[in-house]
N, C-alpha and C positions, 0 to 999 in steps of 0.2 A: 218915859226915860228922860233922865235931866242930861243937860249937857256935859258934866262928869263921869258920869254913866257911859255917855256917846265916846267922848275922847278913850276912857279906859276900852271901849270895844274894841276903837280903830284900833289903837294901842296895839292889842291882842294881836287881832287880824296881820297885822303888817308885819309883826314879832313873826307870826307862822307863816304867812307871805312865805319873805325871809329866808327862814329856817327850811322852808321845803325848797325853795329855790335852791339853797348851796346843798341841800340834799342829792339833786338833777346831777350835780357832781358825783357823787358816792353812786347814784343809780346809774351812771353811762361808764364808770369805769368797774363795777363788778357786772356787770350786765343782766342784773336784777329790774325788773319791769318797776317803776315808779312806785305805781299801787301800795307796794310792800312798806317802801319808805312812809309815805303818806299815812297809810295805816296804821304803820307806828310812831307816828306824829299825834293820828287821833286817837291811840288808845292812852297814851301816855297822858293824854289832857284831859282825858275820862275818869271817870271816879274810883278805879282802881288804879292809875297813874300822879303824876306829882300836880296836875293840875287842877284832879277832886273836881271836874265839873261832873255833874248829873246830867246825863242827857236820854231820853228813852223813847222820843215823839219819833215813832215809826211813819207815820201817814206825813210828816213834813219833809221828812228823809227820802221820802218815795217821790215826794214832787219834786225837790232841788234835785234827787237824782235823775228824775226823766228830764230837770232841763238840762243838767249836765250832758247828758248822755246824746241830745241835741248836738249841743256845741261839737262835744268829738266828732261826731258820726260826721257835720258839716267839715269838720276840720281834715279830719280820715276823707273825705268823699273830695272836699279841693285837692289832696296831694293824689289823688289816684290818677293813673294817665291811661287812657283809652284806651291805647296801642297795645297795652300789658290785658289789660283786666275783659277788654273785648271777645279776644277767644277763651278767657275762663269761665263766660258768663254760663254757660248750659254745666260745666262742672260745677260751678259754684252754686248755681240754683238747686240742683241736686242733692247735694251737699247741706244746704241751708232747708229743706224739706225731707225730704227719704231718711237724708242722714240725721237729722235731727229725730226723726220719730225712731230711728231703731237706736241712737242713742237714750231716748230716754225709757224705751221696754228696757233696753238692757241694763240701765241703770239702778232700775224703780225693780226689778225684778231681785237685782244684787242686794240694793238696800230692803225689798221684804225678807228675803230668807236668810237672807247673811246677819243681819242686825235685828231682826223682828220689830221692824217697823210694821205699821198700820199701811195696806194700800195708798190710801188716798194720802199718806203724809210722803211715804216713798214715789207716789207719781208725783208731785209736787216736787222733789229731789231731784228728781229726773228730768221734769221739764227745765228746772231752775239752773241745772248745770250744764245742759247740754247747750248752750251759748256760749260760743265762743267770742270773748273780749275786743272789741273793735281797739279802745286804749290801748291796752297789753298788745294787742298784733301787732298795730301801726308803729307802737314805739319798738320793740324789737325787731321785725322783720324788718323793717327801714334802713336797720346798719348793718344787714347780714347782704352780701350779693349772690343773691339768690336767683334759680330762673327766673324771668317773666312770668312762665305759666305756674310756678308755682307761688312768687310772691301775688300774682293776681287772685290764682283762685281761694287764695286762704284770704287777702282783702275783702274782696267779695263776698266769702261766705259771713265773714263778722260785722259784714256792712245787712247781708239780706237776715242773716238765722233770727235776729233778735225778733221781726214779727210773728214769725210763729211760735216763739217759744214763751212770748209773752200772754196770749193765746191758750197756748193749754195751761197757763201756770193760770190765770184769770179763770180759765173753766173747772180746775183740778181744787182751787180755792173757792169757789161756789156753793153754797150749801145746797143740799137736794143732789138728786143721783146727777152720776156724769153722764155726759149727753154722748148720742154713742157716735163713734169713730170718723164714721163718714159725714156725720154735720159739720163735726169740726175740723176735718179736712176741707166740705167745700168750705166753712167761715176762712180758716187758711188762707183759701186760695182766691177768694172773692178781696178780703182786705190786700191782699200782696196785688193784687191787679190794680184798684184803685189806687193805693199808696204807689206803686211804677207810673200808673199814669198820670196823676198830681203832680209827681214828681219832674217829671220829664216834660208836661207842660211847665211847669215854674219857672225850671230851669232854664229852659230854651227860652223862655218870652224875658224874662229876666236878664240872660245874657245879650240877647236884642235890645232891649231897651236901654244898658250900660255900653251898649257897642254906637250905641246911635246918637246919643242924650251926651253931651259932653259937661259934666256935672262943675259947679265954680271951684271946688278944691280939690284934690288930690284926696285926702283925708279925709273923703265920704266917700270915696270907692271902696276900702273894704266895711265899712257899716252898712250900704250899699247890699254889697254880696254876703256877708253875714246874715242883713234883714230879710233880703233874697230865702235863704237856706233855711232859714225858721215859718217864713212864712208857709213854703213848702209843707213842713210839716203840722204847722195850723192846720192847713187846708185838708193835707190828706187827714187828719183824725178827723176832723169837724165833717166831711165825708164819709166815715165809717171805715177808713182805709188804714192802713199802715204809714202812719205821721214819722216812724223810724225808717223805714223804707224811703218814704217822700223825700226827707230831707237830703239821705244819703245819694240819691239819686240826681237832686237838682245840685247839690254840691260839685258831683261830679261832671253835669254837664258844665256847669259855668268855669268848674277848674279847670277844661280842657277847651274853652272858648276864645284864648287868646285875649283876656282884657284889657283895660287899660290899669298901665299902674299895678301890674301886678305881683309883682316882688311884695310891694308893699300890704297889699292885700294878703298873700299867703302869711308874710311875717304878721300881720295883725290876729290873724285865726288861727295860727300855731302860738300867738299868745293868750289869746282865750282859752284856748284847749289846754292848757297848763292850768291855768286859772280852776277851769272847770272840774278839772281833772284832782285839781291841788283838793279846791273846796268838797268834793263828791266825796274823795277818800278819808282826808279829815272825820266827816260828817260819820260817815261808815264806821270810824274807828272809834268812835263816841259814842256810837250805838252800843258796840257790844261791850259785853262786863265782862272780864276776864274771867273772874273768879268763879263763872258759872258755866265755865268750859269743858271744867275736868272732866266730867260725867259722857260728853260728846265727842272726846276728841278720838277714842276708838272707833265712833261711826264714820264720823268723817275721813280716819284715815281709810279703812275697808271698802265706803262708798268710792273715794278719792281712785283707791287702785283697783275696781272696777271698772271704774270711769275711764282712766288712763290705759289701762292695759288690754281690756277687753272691749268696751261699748265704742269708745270713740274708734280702737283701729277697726273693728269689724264696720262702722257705719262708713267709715273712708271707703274699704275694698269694696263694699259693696256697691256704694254709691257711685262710685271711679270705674267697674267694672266696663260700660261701653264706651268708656271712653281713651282706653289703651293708654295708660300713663304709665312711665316704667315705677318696676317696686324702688328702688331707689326714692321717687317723690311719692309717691305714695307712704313709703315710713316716714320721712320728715313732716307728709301734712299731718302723720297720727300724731308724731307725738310734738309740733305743734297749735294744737288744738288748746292755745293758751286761755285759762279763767281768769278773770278777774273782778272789777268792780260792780257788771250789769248781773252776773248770778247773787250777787251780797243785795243790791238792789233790789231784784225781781225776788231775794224771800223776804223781804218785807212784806209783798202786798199779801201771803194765809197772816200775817200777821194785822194787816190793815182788817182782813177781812174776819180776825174773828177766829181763823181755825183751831182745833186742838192741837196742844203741840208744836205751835206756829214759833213760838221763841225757842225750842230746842230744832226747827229745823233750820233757821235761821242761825245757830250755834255752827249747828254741823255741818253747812256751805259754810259759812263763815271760816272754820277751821280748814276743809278742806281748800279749798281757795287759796288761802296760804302758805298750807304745805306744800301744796303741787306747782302751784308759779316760782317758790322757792328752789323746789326741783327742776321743774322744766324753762323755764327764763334762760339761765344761766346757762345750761349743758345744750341749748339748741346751740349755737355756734359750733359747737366740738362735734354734736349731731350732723350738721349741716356738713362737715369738713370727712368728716367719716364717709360720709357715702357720697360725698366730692362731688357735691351742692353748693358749698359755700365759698367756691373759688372765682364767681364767674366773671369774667373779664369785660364790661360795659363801658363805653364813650361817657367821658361825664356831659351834664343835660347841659345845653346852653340856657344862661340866665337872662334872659328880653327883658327891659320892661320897655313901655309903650305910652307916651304919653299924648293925647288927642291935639290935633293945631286945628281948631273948631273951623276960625275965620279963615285960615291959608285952604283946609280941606286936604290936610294930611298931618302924618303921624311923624313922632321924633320917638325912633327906637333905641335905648342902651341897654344895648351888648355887653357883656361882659363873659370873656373867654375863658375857663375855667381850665386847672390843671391834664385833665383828662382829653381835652377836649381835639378832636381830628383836623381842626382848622388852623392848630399850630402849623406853622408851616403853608400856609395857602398865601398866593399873592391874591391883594383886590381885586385884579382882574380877572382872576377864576374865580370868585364868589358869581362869577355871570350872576348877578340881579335883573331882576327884572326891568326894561323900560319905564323911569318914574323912581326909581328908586336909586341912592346913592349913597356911600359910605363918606362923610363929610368930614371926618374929626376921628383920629386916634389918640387915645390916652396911653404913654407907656410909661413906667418908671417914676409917675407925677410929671411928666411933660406932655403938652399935646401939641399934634402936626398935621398938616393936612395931607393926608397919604397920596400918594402917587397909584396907578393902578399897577404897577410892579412891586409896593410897596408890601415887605414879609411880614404876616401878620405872627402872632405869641403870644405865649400864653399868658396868661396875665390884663392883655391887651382891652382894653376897653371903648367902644365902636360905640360912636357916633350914625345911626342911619336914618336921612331922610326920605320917604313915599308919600308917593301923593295916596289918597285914598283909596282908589277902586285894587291898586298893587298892594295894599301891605298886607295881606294875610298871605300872598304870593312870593313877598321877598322874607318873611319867618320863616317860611314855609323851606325855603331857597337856603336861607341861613344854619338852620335846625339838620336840613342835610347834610350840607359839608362839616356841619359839629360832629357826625354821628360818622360819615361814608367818605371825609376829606375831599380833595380836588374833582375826584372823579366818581359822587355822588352822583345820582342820574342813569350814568351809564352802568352803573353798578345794582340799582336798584333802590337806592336809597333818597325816599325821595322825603323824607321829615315829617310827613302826614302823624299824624298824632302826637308829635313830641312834645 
């Protein structure tokens, strides 16, 4: 490649950059999951689009997608908070097992007799779609206020479902007979155990080592926790485990670790996951050829309302059964069960691997993927308000960051007190902090003052606080309450633990 060549790339790239970013615009205000925009980024610069590139390398599409799909999952798994996704975990594992396997009988079963598919091209359908989109989740549910239990357990399940559905789409792509049920339940459930415990070592020893190590710049703590989150998932495949599980895993221990610096850190990995997210769906949209659609877009749609109306809600109820969730959340988890990028992904690999038919099932996710995110994106909001889900009233989070004072042997916290937040209205002196710890510096209006402890704090307010070391996860800890339970957190119960 000459250096003309190189410039015309960047060129490209930066052009599409760009262009997807002021997209982010048009996707937050019709409340279309990104995916779609991107999509039609990439099919337009595909060779049935104004851009005439040819593009058809399936097996490169499969790699840059698993790394993408990295990035999110890390990025998905820092914004998850403990407190929420804790008591969803036994739902949501359920969910991302049970529910997956009776999603994809019901699917594979829809697409043989309904479209006269081949078996083994319809179990490959059925694996392929019955994962639900980490991307697509995190970006819509995030601006819906939704319960806890239920923005947790739908988190969860698009953070755990992808290793097992990766799993039978690998074994459903296999040449030679499929191997029978119960092998690839234990393989299941043997990689889900390693990739959990990769993962959650990583994690922990990870966030140990950035809580301890006080590193020379600011701007290596999130490359820091980014290389942290990858490496996770090195570990767990190169283990035999679930490398998607690992990472999502150790993401979320370190997101909920109290770092240093960590505003800066989350913004850094909400901008990779745009990135990755930008590049994956491009890539995807170049893949497919429009004009070899026509013949697939009946199955897809047939599969699609299958999938939607009958496979996913029966795997919900069924899998939800012991665990008394009202019908109310239970229809908004059905018909949140958002597709997106990692089904267009995973049918790639009958097509790495050679299957028959592998580019027309890749057609027919393809298609369906876009119809139904098309559909279901948009109308969960209206969903959620319907069955008066999506009103729910939450303290907004207090925004910490933490910066290490290596040689003093304490921490300088800024606070910043957000709209929502229950501490409007608190004086200093009811923050009761801990012994060691003090509020030193108020920001209001662009002026700063040294508070008084009668002094009323506001929204807006921007805090100044120093701890010596052994208190400062005691006075977040102290601060994160009165955000959430105001003056009289404590006696109320509200004590900040996983904020």
């Amino acid at each position: 490649m000459t250096v003309h060549h190189l410039n015309q790339l960047l060129l490209l790239c930066s052009v599409v950059l760009l262009v997807a970013v002021a997209a982010v615009r048009i996707s937050s205000r019709s409340g279309l999951p990104s995916l779609l925009v991107y999509l039609g980024i990439g099919v337009l610069m595909g060779q049935d689009g104004i851009g005439d590139i040819k593009f058809d390398n399936a097996e490169l599409t499969q790699v840059i997608g698993y790394a993408a799909l990295v990035v999110i999952l890390a990025e998905g798994g820092l914004g998850t908070k403990r407190k929420e996704i804790k008591p969803a975990l036994p739902a949501a594992s359920t969910l991302a097992l049970f529910g997956v396997a009776v999603s994809v009988g019901v699917t594979a079963a829809g697409a043989h007799y309904l479209t006269g598919l081949g078996w083994r091209q319809a179990l490959i359908i059925g694996a392929v779609v019955s994962s639900t989109d980490a991307a697509a989740v995190f970006s819509v549910l995030r601006r819906i206020p939704l319960p806890a239990r239920v923005t947790g357990t739908l988190e969860a399940e698009s953070g755990f479902n992808d290793a097992p559905v990766v799993i039978l789409v690998v074994a459903f792509s296999t040449a030679g007979p499929i191997e029978h049920w119960y092998v690839l339940l234990g393989e299941i459930v043997l990689e889900l155990a390693i990739g959990a415990a990769v993962g959650l070592a990583v994690g922990w020893l990870g966030a140990w080592g950035l809580r301890h190590v006080a590193l020379p710049a600011s701007g290596l703590y999130p490359i820091a926790v980014v290389a942290i989150a990858v490496t996770a998932y090195a570990a767990g495949a190169l283990a035999h485990g679930s490398g998607f599980l690992a990472v999502y895993l150790a993401s979320m221990v370190l997101g909920n670790a109290r770092l240093p610096h960590w505003p800066a850190t989350r913004g850094f990995a909400e901008g990779l996951g745009w990135i990755a997210q930008i590049g994956m769906f491009v890539l995807l949209g170049l893949l497919v050829t429009p004009h070899d659609l026509g013949d697939d877009i009946w199955p897809g749609l047939v599969i699609g309302l299958v999938l939607t109306m009958v496979a996913r809600p029966l795997s919900v109820v069924l899998s939800l059964l012991p665990f008394r969730v009202p019908w109310p959340e239970k229809t908004l988890m059905s018909w949140a069960g958002l597709r997106g990028a990692v089904p267009i992904i995973l049918a790639t690999i009958p097509m790495v691997n050679g299957v028959d038919g592998s580019r027309r099932i890749f057609n027919i996710v393809f298609v369906l993927v876009v119809v139904y995110t098309l559909v279901q994106g948009p109308t969960l909001p209206w969903v959620a308000r319907k069955l008066h889900l999506g009103d729910q009233p939450e303290a907004a989070d207090l925004g910490i960051e933490s910066a290490p004072l290596e040689r003093l042997r304490g921490h300088l916290l800024s606070v910043a007190i957000p709209k929502g937040s229950r501490m409007h209205g608190v004086e200093v002196g009811e923050l009761r902090l801990p012994a060691g710890a003090a509020v030193t510096l108020v920001v209001r209006d662009g002026k700063s003052f040294v508070p008084m402890p009668a002094t009323v704090l506001r929204r807006g307010d921007e805090l100044l606080v120093v701890t010596t070391d052994p208190v400062r996860d005691a006075a977040e800890r102290r601060l994160r309450a009165v955000a959430h339970g105001g003056k009289l957190a404590g006696w109320l119960g509200t004590d900040g633990a996983g904020g």
